[in-house]
NUKETOR-906781 format. One line per 3 residues: number of its first residue (from 0); their letters; for each residue x, y, z of C-alpha. Coordinates in nm, 3 decimals, padded with zeros to 5 digits. Each point is the difference from the previous one (the first is absolute). Layout:
! NUKETOR-906781
NUM) A) X/Y/Z | ...
! end
This chain:
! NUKETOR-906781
0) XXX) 00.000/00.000/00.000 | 00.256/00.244/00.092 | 00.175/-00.045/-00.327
3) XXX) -00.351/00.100/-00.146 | 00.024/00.326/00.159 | 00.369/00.069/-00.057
6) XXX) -00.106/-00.071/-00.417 | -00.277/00.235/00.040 | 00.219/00.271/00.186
9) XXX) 00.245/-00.054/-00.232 | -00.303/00.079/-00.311 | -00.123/00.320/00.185
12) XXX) 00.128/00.119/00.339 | -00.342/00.186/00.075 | -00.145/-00.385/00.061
15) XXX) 00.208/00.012/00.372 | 00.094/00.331/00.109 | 00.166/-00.146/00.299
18) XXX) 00.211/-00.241/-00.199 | -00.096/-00.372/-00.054 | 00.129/-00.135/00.313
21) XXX) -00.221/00.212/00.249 | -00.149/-00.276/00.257 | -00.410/00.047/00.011
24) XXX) -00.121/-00.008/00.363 | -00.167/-00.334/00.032 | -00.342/00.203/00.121
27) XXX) -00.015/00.156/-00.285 | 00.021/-00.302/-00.218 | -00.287/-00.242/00.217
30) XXX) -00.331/00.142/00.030 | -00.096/00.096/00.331 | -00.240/-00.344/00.150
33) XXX) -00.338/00.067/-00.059 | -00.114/-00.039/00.366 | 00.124/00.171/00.344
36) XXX) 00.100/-00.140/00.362 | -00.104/00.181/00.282 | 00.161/-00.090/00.309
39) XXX) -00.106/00.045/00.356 | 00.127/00.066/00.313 | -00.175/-00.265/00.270
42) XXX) -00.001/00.243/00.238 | -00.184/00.231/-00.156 | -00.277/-00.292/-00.084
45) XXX) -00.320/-00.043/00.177 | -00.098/-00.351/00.062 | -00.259/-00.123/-00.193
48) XXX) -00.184/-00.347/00.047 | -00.062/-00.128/-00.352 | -00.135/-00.315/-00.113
51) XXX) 00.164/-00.243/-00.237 | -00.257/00.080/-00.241 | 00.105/00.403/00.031
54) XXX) 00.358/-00.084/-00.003 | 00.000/-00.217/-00.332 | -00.271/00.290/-00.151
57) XXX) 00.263/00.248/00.119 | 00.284/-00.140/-00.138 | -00.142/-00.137/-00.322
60) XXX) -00.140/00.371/-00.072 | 00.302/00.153/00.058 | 00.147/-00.258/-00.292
63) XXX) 00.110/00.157/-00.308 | -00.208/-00.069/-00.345 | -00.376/-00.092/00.001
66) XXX) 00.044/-00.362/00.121 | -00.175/00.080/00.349 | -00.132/00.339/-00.054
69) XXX) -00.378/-00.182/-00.023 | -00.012/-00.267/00.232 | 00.284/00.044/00.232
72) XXX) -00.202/-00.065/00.270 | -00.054/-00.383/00.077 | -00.372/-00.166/-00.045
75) XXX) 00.077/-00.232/00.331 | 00.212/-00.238/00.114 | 00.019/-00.372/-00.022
78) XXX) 00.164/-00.267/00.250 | 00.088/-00.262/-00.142 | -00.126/-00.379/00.184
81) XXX) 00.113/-00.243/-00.218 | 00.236/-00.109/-00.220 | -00.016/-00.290/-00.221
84) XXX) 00.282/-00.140/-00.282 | -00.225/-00.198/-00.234 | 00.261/-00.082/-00.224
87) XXX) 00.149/-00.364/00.076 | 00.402/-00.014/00.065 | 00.099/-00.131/-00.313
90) XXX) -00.158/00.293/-00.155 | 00.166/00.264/-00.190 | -00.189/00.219/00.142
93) XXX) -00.100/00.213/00.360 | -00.346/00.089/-00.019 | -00.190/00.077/00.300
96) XXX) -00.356/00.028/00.148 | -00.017/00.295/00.255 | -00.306/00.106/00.218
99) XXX) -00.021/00.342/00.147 | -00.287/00.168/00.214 | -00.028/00.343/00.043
102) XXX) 00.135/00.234/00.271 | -00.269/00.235/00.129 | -00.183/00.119/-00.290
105) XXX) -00.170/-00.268/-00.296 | -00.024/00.104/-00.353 | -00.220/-00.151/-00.212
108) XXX) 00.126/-00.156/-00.321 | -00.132/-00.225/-00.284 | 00.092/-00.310/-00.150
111) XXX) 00.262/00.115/-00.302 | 00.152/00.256/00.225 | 00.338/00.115/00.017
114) XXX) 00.214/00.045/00.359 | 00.302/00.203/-00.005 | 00.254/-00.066/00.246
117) XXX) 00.295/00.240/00.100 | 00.281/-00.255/00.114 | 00.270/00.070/00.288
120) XXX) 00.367/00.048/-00.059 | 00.256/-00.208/00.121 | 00.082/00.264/00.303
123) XXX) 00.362/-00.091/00.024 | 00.060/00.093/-00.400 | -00.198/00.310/00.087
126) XXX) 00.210/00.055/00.248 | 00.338/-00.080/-00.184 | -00.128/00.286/-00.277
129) XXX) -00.084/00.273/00.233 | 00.348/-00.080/00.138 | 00.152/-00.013/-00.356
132) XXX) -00.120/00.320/-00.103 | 00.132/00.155/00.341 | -00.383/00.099/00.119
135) XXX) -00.113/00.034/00.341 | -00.318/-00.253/00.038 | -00.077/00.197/00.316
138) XXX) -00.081/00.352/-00.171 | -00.350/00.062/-00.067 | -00.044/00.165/-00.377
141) XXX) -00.288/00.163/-00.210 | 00.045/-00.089/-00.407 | -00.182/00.256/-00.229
144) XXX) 00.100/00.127/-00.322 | 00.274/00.270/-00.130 | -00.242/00.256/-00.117
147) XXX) 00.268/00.255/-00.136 | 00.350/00.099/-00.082 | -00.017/00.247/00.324
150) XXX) -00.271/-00.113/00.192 | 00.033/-00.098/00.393 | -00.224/-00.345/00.100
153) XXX) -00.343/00.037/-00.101 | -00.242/00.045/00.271 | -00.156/-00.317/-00.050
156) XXX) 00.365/-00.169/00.136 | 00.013/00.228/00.265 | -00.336/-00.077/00.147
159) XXX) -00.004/-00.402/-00.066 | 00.025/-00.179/00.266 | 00.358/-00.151/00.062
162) XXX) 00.096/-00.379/-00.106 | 00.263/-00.217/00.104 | 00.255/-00.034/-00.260
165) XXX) 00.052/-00.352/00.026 | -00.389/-00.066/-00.011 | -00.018/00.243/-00.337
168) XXX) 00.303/-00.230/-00.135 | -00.199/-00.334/00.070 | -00.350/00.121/-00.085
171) XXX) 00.096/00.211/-00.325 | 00.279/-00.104/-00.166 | 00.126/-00.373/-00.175
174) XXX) 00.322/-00.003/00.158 | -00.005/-00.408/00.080 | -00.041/-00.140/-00.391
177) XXX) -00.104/00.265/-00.243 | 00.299/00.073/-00.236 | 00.079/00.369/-00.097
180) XXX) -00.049/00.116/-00.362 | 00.237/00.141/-00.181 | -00.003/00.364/00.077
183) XXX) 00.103/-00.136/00.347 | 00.334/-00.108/-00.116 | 00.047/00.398/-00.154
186) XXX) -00.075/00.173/00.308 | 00.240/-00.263/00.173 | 00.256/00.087/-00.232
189) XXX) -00.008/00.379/00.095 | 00.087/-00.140/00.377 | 00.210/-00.207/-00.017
192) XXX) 00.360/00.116/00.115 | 00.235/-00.304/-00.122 | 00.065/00.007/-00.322
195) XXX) -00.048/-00.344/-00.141 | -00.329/00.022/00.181 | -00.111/00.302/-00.194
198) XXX) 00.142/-00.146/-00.377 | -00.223/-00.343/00.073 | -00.294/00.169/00.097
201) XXX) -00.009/00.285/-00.288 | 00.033/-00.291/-00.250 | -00.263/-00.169/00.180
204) XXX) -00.224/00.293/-00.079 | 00.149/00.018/-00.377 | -00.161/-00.151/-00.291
207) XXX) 00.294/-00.166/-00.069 | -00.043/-00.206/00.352 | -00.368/-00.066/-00.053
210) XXX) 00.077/-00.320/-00.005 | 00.276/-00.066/00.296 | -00.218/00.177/00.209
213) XXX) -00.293/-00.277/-00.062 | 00.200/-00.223/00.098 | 00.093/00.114/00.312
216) XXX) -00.305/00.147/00.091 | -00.292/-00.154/-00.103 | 00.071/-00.314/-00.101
219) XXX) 00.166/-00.038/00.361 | -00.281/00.228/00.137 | 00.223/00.154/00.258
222) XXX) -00.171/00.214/00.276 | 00.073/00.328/00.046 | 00.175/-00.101/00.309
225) XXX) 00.262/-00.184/-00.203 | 00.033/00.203/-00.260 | 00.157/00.298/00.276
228) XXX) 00.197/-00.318/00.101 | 00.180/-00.030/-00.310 | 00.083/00.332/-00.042
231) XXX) 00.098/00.119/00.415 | 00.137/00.366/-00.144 | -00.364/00.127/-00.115
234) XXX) -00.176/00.177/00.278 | -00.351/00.149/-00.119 | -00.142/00.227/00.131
237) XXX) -00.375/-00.137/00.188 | -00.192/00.278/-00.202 | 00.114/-00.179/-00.351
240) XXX) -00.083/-00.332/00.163 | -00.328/00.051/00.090 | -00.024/00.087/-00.360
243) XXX) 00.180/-00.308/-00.155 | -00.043/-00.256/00.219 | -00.265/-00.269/-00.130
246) XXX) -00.373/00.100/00.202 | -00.074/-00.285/00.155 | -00.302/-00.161/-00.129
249) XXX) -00.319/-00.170/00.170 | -00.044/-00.354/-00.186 | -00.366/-00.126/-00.110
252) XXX) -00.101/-00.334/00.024 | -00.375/-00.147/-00.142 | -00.183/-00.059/00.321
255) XXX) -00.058/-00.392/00.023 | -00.322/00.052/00.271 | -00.367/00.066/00.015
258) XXX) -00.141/00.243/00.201 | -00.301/-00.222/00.028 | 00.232/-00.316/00.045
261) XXX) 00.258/00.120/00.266 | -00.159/00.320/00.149 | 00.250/00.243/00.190
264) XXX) 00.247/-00.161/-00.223 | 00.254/00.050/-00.279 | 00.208/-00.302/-00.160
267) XXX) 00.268/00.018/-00.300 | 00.217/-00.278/-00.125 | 00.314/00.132/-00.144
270) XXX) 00.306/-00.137/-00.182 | 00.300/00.124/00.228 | 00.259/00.088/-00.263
273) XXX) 00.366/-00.090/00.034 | 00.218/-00.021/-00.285 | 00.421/-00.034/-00.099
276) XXX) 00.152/00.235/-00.176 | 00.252/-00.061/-00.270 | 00.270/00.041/00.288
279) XXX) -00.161/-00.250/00.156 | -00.151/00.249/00.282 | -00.326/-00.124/00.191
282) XXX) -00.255/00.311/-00.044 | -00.348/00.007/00.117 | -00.303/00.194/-00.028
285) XXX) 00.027/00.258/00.273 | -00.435/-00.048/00.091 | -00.039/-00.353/-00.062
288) XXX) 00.298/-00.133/00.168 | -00.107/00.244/00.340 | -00.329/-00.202/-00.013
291) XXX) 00.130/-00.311/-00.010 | 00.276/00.097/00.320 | -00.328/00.127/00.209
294) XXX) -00.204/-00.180/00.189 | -00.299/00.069/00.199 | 00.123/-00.006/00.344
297) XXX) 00.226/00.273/-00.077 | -00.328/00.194/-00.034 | 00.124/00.237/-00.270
300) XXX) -00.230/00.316/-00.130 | 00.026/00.032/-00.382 | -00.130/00.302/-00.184
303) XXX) -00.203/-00.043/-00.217 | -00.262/00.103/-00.280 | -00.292/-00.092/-00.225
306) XXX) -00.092/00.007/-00.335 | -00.171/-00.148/-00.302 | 00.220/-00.212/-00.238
309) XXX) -00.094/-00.108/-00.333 | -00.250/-00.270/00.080 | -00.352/00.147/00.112
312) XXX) -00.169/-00.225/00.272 | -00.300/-00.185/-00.248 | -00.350/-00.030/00.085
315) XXX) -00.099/-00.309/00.146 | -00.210/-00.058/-00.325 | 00.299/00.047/-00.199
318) XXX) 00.142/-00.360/-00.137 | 00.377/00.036/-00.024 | 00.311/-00.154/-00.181
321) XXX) 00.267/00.047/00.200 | 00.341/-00.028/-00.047 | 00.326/-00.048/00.218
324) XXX) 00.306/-00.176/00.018 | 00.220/00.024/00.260 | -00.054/00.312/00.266
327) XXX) -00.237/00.091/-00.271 | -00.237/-00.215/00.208 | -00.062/00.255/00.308
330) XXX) -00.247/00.197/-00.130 | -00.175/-00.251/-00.102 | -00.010/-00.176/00.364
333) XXX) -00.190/00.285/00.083 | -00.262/00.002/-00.285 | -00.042/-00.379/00.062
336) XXX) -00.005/00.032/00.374 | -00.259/00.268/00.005 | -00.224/-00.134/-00.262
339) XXX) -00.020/-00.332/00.258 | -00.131/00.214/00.290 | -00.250/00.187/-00.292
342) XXX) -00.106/-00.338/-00.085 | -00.163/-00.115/00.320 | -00.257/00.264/-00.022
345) XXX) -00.067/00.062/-00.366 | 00.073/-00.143/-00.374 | 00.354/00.108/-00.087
348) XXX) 00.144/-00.047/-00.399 | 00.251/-00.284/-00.061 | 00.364/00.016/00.029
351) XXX) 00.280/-00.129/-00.257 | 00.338/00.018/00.105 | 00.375/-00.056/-00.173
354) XXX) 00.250/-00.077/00.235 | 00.372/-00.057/-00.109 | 00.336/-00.078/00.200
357) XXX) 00.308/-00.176/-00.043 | -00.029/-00.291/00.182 | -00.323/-00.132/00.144
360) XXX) 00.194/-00.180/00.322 | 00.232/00.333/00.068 | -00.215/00.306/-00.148
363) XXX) -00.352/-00.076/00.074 | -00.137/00.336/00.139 | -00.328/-00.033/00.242
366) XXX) -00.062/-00.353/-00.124 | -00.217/-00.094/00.242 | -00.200/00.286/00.001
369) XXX) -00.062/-00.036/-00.418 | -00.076/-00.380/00.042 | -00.229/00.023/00.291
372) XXX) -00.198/00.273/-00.226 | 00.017/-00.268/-00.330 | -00.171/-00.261/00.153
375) XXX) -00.366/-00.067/00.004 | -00.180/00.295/00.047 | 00.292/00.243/00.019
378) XXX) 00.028/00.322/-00.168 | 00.249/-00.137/-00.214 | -00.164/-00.337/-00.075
381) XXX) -00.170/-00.108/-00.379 | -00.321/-00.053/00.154 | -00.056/00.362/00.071
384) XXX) 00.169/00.115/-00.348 | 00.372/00.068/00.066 | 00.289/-00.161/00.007
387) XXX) 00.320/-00.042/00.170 | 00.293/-00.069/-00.231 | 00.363/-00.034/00.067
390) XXX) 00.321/00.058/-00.217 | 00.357/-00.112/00.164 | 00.221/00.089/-00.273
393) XXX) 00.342/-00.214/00.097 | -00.178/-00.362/00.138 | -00.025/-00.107/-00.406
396) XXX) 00.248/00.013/-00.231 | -00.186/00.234/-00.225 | -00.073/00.346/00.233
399) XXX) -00.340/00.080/00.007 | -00.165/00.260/00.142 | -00.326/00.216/00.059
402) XXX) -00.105/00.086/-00.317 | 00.036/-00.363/-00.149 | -00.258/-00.078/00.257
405) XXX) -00.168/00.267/-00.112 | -00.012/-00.152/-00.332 | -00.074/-00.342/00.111
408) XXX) -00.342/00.163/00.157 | -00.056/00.177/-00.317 | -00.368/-00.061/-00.047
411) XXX) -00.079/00.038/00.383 | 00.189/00.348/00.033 | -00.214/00.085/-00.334
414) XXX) -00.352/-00.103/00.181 | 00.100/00.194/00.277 | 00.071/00.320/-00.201
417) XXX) -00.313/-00.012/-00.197 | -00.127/-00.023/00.387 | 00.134/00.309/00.080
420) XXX) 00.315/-00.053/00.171 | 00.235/00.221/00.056 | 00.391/-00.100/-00.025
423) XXX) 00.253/00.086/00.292 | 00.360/-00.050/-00.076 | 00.248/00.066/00.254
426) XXX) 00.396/-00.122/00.022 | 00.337/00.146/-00.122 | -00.007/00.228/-00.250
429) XXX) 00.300/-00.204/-00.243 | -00.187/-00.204/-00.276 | -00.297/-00.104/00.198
432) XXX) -00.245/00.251/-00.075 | 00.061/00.019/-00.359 | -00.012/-00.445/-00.049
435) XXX) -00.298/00.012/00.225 | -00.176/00.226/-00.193 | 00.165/-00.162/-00.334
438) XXX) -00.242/-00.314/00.134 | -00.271/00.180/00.050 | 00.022/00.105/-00.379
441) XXX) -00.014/-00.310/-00.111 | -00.237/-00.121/00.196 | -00.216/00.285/-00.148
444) XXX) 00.119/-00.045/-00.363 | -00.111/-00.342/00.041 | -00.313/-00.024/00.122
447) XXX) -00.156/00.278/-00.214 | 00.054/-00.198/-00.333 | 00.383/00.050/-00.026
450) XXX) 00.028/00.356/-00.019 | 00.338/00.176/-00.041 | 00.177/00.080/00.318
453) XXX) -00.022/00.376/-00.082 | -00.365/-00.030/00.003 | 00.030/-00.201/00.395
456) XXX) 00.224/00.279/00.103 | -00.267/00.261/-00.042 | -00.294/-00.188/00.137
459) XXX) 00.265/-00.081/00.322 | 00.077/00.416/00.000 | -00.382/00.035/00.002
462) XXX) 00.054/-00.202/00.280 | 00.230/00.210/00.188 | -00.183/00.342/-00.056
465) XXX) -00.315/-00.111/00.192 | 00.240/-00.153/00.254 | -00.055/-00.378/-00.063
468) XXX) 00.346/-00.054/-00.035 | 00.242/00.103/00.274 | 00.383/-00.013/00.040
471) XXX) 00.221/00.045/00.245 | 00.375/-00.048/00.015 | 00.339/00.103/00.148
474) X) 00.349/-00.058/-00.108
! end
């Protein structure tokens, strides 16, 4: 770069008046962060009794961006009472059945819901960061934003009411198993004072190390914890990191429960994720993996909220297709389980439903429950319309999964359509949704005289726009 400038000098002298060697001052390179630290003196604090619900609203408001602006404030809290592996231990999988009741107040929720969850840090690796970055955990701070070049703390930050700067670090920001983005790695390189330290990281944040910096970072997904590690010169300032740092996120999860079913209650089954890295590192999902370590003696309060997902709760005179394969299944537990309870007092529409796993002796989510409700009589059974079919995809030779079931129950699935029925998909979002619905095309194209799959497509959109078919998946 510098030989840039001593060319251009060289061309016309007007370009650097002060020669082509003068040094910038690094604030005047940086922009200033967007957001301000106000710090307070304890003793000029008056105490103030405030709930956990105020102090995760307070410190979730104070959070830069829009994340928490809406709904910082929590809906409730859960406590969690059981907790359940229902995977088998030759199973490649963790996947769990938890139970929660609430803590003081109930909120009301419907089958297809969505719970968000906002997970605990490991306190220690808080703790290790806050030392890292040379931060008192002690001081209490307010966190608004840098409203101009010359103005003093808003008024807003002046009259908010204190936080804890360890609880802000542990309620607001990802500092456990987010990894930074890039622009992280350019304001690092600005403090850094060795100078190998400062030549890695600015190539980092080049184009030209696009792809080194992958490597290390993402494909590794290093914390922002680690990342400091690696690089012990760089001390950033704690108004730029509450501006970089990852926000840390609740997690949603399908409910698995009825309201009608298990009353005063909330259950989820959930995958806990835990995967190696290509240097062979152990990494796990920062909410899943804190579920699976609780357990209900511990009588832990979780924040957290409500809201609808993609899969409205049907009318009881609704017939349904459903469809879910592995942890796909929870909703579904909760349709089935509450259409059981809405059975004993009036007629309730039959109930087909795709199941698919690996192995049926290893991966065999709620088994019991689905069987008891295919026998005789159940709300699963042929004699009252539906169906229970299963798909484990590695205990043949030749995989097979949902939608060849589908397509095995071709004509049924068609009867049940021309019935009415609405179809509920719900699963990972890779190639599921897309073969599933592939099936369903054919199943369409077929039965109405061999019609062209363009033509199944748009009778299965018409499907979609007056909400008979319903997906929902996550990554």
């Amino acid at each position: 770069m510098l030989s840039l400038w001593r060319t251009l000098y060289q061309i016309n002298p007007k370009y650097f008046p002060k020669g082509p060697d003068v040094k910038i001052p690094q604030n005047e390179v940086i922009d200033k962060p967007k957001y301000r630290i106000l710090f307070h003196k304890q003793e000029t604090l008056e105490p103030k009794l405030l709930s956990d619900s105020d102090i995760i609203q307070r410190a979730r408001g104070m959070s830069p961006g829009k994340l928490f602006k809406d709904k910082s404030k929590p809906d409730c809290f859960l406590k969690m009472t059981r907790n359940e592996v229902l995977t088998k231990a030759e199973s490649t999988k963790d996947v769990r059945h938890f139970e929660f009741q609430f803590v003081s107040s109930t909120i009301e929720y419907e089958v297809g819901d969505v719970v968000e969850l906002l997970p605990s840090q490991n306190s220690s690796v808080v703790d290790a960061f806050i030392e890292r970055c040379g931060l008192d955990p002690e001081s209490f701070i307010t966190v608004g934003p840098r409203e101009t070049e010359n103005s003093s703390f808003s008024e807003e930050m002046i009259t908010q009411i204190p936080i804890k700067l360890k609880t802000f670090v542990e309620l607001t920001m990802d500092v456990t198993s987010a990894s930074p983005r890039r622009y992280f790695f350019e304001i690092m390189s600005f403090y850094a004072t060795a100078e190998h330290e400062k030549e890695r990281l600015q190539y980092f944040a080049s184009p030209e190390g696009r792809d080194d910096l992958y490597n290390y970072n993402q494909k590794e997904r290093r914390s922002i914890l680690e990342v400091l590690e690696d690089f012990p010169s760089v001390q950033i300032p704690f108004d730029w990191l509450v501006q970089l740092v990852p926000p840390l996120k609740p997690r949603a999860f399908s409910i698995s429960s009825s309201p009608l079913a298990h009353p005063a209650a909330v259950h989820l089954t959930v995958s806990i994720v835990s995967w190696i890295t290509p240097y062979k590192r152990t990494r796990k999902g920062l909410c899943s993996s804190w579920l699976a370590s609780l357990a209900p003696e511990q009588e832990v309060n979780i924040p957290v909220w409500f809201h609808k997902g993609s899969l409205p709760a049907p009318s009881q005179s609704l017939p349904l297709i459903l469809v879910g394969p592995g942890t796909g299944c929870a909703p579904f537990r909760g349709f089935i389980a509450e259409r059981a309870v809405q059975a004993q007092s009036s007629p309730v529409a039959p109930v087909m439903f795709f199941f698919g796993c690996r192995n049926k002796d290893t991966d065999f989510l709620y088994r019991d429950f689905w069987e008891s409700h295919a026998r005789e009589g159940g709300m699963l059974s042929e004699g009252k319309g539906g169906g229970f079919y299963t798909a484990f995809s590695r205990d043949q030779p030749k995989k097979v999964y949902v939608q060849h079931k589908i397509r095995e129950m071709s004509k049924r699935v068609w009867d049940l359509l021309c019935d009415g029925a609405a179809v509920y998909v719900a699963g990972s979002s890779t190639k599921m949704p897309c073969d599933v619905m592939s099936a369903f095309e054919d199943i369409v194209s077929e039965e109405t005289g061999g019609g062209s799959k363009e033509v199944a497509s748009r009778w299965l959109k018409a499907l979609e726009k007056t909400g008979r078919y319903n997906v929902e998946a996550w990554s």
